[in-house]
C-alpha positions in Angstrom: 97.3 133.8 35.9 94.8 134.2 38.6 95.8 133.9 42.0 94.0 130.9 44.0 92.7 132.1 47.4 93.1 130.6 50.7 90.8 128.8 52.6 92.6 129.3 55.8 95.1 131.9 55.2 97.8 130.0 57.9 101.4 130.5 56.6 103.0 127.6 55.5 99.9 125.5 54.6 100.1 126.1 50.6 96.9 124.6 48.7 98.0 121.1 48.4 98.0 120.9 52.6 94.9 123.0 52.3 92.9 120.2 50.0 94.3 117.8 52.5 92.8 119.4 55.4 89.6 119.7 53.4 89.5 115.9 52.3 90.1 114.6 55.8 87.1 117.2 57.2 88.7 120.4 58.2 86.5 123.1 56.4 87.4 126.2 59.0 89.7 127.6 61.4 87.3 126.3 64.1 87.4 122.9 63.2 91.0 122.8 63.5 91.0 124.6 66.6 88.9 121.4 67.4 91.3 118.8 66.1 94.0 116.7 67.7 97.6 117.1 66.9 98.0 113.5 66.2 94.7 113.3 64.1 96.4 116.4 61.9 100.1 114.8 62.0 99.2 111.5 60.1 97.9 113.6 57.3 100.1 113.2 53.9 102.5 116.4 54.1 101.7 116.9 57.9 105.4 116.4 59.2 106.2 117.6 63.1 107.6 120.9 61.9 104.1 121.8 59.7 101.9 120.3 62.3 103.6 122.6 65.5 103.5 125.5 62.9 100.2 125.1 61.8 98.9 124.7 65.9 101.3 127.7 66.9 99.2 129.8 64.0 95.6 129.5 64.7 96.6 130.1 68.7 96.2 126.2 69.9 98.0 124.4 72.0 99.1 120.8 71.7 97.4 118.1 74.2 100.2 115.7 74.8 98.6 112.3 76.6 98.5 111.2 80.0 100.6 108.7 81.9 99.5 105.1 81.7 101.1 102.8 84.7 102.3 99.9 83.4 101.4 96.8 86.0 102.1 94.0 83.3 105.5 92.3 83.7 105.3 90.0 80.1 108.9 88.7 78.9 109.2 89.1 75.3 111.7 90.4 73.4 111.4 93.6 72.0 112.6 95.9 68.6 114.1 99.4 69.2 116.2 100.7 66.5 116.1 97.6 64.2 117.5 96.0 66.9 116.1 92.9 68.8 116.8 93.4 72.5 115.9 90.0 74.5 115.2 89.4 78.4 118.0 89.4 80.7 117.3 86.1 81.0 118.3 84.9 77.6 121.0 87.8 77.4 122.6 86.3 80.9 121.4 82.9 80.4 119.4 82.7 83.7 122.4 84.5 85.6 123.8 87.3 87.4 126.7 87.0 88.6 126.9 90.1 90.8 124.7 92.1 92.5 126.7 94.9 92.1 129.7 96.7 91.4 133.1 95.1 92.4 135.2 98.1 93.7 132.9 100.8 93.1 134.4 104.6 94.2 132.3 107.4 93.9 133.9 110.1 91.1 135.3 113.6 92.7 136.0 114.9 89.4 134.2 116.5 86.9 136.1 114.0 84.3 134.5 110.4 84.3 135.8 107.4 81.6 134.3 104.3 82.1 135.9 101.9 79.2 133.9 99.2 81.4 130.1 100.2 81.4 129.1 98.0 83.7 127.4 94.7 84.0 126.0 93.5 87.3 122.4 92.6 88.2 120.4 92.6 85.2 122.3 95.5 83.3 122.8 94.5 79.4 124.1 96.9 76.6 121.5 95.9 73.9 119.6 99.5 74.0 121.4 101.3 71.6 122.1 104.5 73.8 121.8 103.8 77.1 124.0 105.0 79.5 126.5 103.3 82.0 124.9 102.0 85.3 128.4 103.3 86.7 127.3 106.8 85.7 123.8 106.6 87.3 125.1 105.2 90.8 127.5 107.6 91.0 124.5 110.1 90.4 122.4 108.8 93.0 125.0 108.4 95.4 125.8 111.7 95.1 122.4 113.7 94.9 120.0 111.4 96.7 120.0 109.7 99.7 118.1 105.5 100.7 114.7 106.1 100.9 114.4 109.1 98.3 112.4 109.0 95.0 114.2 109.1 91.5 112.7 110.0 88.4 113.8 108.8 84.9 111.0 110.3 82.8 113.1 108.9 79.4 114.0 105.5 81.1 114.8 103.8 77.7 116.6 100.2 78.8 116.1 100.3 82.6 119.1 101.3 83.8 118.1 104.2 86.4 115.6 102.3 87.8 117.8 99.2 88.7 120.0 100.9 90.1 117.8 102.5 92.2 116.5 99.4 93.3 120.1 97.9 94.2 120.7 101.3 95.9 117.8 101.7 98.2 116.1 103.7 96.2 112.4 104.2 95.1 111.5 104.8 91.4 109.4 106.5 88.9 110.1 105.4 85.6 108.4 106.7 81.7 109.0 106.5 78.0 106.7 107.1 75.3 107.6 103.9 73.7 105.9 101.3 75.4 109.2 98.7 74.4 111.2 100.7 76.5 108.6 100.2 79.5 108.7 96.3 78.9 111.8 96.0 78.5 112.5 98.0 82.1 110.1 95.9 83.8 112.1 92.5 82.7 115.5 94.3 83.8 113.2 95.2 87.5 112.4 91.5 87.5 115.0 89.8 89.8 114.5 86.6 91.2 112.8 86.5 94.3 116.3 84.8 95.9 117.9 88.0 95.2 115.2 90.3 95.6 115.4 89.8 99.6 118.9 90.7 99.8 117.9 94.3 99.2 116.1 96.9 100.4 112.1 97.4 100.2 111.8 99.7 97.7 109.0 101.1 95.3 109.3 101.0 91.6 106.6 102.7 89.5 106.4 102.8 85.4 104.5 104.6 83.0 104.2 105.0 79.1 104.2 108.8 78.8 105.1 111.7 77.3 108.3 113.8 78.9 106.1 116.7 78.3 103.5 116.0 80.4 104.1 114.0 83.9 100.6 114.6 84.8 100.7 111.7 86.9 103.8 113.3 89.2 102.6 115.9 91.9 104.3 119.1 92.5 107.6 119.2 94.9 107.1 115.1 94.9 111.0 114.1 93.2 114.2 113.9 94.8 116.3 113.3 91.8 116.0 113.5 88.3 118.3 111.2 86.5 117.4 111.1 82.8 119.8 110.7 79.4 117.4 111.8 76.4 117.5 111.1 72.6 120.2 114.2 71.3 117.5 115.3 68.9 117.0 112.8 66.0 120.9 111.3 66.1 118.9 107.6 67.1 115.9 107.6 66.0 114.3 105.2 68.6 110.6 104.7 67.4 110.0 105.4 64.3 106.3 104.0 65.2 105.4 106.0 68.0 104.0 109.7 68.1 105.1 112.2 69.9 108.5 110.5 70.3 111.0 113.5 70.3 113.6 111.6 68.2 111.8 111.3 65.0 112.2 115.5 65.3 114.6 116.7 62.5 114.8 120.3 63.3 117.5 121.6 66.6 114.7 124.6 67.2 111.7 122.2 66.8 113.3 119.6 69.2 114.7 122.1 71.4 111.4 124.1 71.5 109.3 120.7 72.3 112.2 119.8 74.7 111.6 123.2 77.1 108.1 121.9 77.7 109.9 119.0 79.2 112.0 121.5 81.2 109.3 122.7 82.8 107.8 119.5 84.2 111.0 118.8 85.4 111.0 121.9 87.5 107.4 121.3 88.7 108.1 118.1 89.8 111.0 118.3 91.7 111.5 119.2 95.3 112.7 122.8 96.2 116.6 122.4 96.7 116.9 119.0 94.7 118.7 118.2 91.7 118.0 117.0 88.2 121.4 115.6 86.3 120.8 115.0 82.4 123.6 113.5 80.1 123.6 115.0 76.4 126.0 114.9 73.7 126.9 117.3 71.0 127.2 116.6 67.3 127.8 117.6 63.4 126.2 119.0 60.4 127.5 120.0 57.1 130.8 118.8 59.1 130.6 122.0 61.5 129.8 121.5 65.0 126.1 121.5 66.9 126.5 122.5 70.4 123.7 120.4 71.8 124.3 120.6 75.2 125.4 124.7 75.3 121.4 124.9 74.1 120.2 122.2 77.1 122.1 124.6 79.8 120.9 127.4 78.2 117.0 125.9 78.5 117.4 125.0 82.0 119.0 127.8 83.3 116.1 130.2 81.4 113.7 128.1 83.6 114.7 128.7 87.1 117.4 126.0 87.7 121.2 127.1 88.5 123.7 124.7 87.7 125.9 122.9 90.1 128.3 120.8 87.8 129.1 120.6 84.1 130.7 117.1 83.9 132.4 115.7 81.1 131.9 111.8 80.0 134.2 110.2 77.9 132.2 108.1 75.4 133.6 104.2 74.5 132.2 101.6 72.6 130.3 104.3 70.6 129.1 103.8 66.9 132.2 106.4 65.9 134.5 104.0 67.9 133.8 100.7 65.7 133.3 102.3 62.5 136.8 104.8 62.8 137.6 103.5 58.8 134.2 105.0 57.9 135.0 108.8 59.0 138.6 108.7 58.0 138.9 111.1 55.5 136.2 113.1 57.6 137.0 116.9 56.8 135.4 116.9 61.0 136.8 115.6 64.6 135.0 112.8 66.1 132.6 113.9 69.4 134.0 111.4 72.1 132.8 112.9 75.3 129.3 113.8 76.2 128.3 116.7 79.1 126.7 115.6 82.2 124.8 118.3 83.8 123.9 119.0 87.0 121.7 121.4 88.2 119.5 122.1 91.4 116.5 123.6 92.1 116.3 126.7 94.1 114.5 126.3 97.8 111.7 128.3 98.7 112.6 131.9 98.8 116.5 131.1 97.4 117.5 134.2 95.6 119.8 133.2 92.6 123.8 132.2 92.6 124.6 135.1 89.3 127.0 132.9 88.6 126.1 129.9 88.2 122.1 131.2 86.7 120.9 132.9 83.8 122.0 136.3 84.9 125.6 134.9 84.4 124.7 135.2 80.3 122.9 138.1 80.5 125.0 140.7 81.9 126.1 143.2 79.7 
């Protein structure tokens, strides 16, 4: 049989991804070198993995899009997940019944259980995922002072920036799904009653991509508070490129993920800190360490790490569906890690210890 040649010789694109290069206009190397990743992903066959793979062949690198501030405060409801998430409006029926936390203690452990989550102010648990407004104000009482900015660059349902705004905090706040960024404004919007009980603060947000804060200066960020997607375990928007859940593949996500890393690190003052909950998982019932792979990241960008904290989970998926994973031939994740770690100031030589070196001495 006679062996078909290539037209573009790229490992991995066989001649059925070839022909549907050629059919949507991509004769040559050169005119992809010219395309845009997105243009090349909504091709038939063209999954994440085959599109980075193809870009990472021919020596291009993806363009991921600018920030757009959001101004628009619309109340509608909104879909993530299958799952209808309303105003906190409708959710509360026109009312909040506290401002804030009754009895609220800053943690000293590295153990935190909340069985509560937390419902004050315009807080809801409709977004599949978020976390605990108990966990973020312990995080920004901790690592960040009134006055200082916070950046959630995965904001998802709000929760960061609210507390931020009940804390004395200012904000910046992005998602790539622009639900997530309506539905954060709503959960900003408090009456105007309530809004002068607190402090003036500042509260920016932006549909964006993690991997490229464009719209963030250098050295700008006093906190990082952020709790991304643990690769594709919720898929959040099926609908919406670039969104790093829809990523099947640990190395693909993680690879994508470091980009991230690195924004964070521009972004953030010398000597400040970025915390980041993760949690681990399964497959083929043998544990995916996750979060080991997160420190790892970090740690391999500059950042030393001042606390691994561990977070029991509650009212998880695994919790109301026990019956389903009975016979399970696995043991149920029920904590997640929250880490912590710090930026080095100017001319800060590394703690070995508690840095990269620490898993690279022989």
């Amino acid at each position: 049989m006679k062996k078909v040649s290539s037209v573009f010789n790229i490992p991995g694109i066989g001649p059925k991804k070839e022909k549907v290069l050629s059919e949507a206009g991509y004769s040559t190397i050169d005119d992809l070198k010219k395309s845009d990743f997105y243009d090349i992903l909504r091709l038939p066959g063209f999954g994440y993995a085959t599109t980075c793979s193809l870009y990472f062949n021919i020596g291009k690198e993806i363009i991921y899009p600018s920030m757009i501030e959001i101004f628009d405060s619309e109340t509608e409801d909104v879909t993530v997940e299958n799952k209808k998430i309303v105003p906190w409006e409708v959710y509360k029926k026109g009312k909040i019944p506290e401002l804030q936390p009754i009895d609220f203690k800053v943690e000293r452990t590295t153990v935190w259980s909340f069985p509560d989550r937390g419902d004050w102010a315009t807080h809801t648990p409709q977004y599949r995922g978020n976390w605990s407004p108990r966990v973020v104000r312990n995080l920004i009482e901790l690592y960040s002072k009134p006055g200082d900015l916070v950046l959630d660059p995965l904001v998802g349902g709000g929760t960061t920036p609210v507390e931020c705004m009940l804390t004395g905090r200012n904000s910046i706040s992005s998602d790539i799904n622009p639900g997530a960024i309506s539905i954060t404004r709503n959960r900003l919007d408090l009456p105007k009653s309530i809004k002068e009980q607190l402090p003036k603060t500042k509260h920016r947000t932006f549909v964006g991509d993690v991997r490229n804060l464009d719209k963030i200066c250098n050295d700008s960020v006093d906190l990082i508070a952020t709790h991304p997607p643990y690769a594709n375990i919720i898929k959040y928007t099926p609908s919406v490129e670039g969104d790093l859940s829809q990523i099947n593949d640990y190395g693909l996500f993680f690879s994508e993920f470091r980009k991230a890393i690195k924004e964070f690190h521009r972004v953030l003052k010398p000597g400040a800190y970025c915390a980041i909950l993760m949690g681990d998982t399964h497959n083929k019932s043998h544990f995916v360490p996750i979060t080991a792979r997160l420190m790892i990241d970090f740690l391999r960008e500059g950042f030393i790490l001042k606390e691994d904290i561990i977070k029991k989970e509650w009212n998880c998926e695994s919790d109301r569906n026990l019956g389903k994973y009975s016979n399970s031939n696995f043991l149920l994740t029920m904590h997640e890690h929250l880490f912590v770690f710090r930026k080095l100031n100017n001319g800060e030589k590394p703690l070995d210890n508690s840095s990269i070196s620490f898993f690279e001495k022989s």
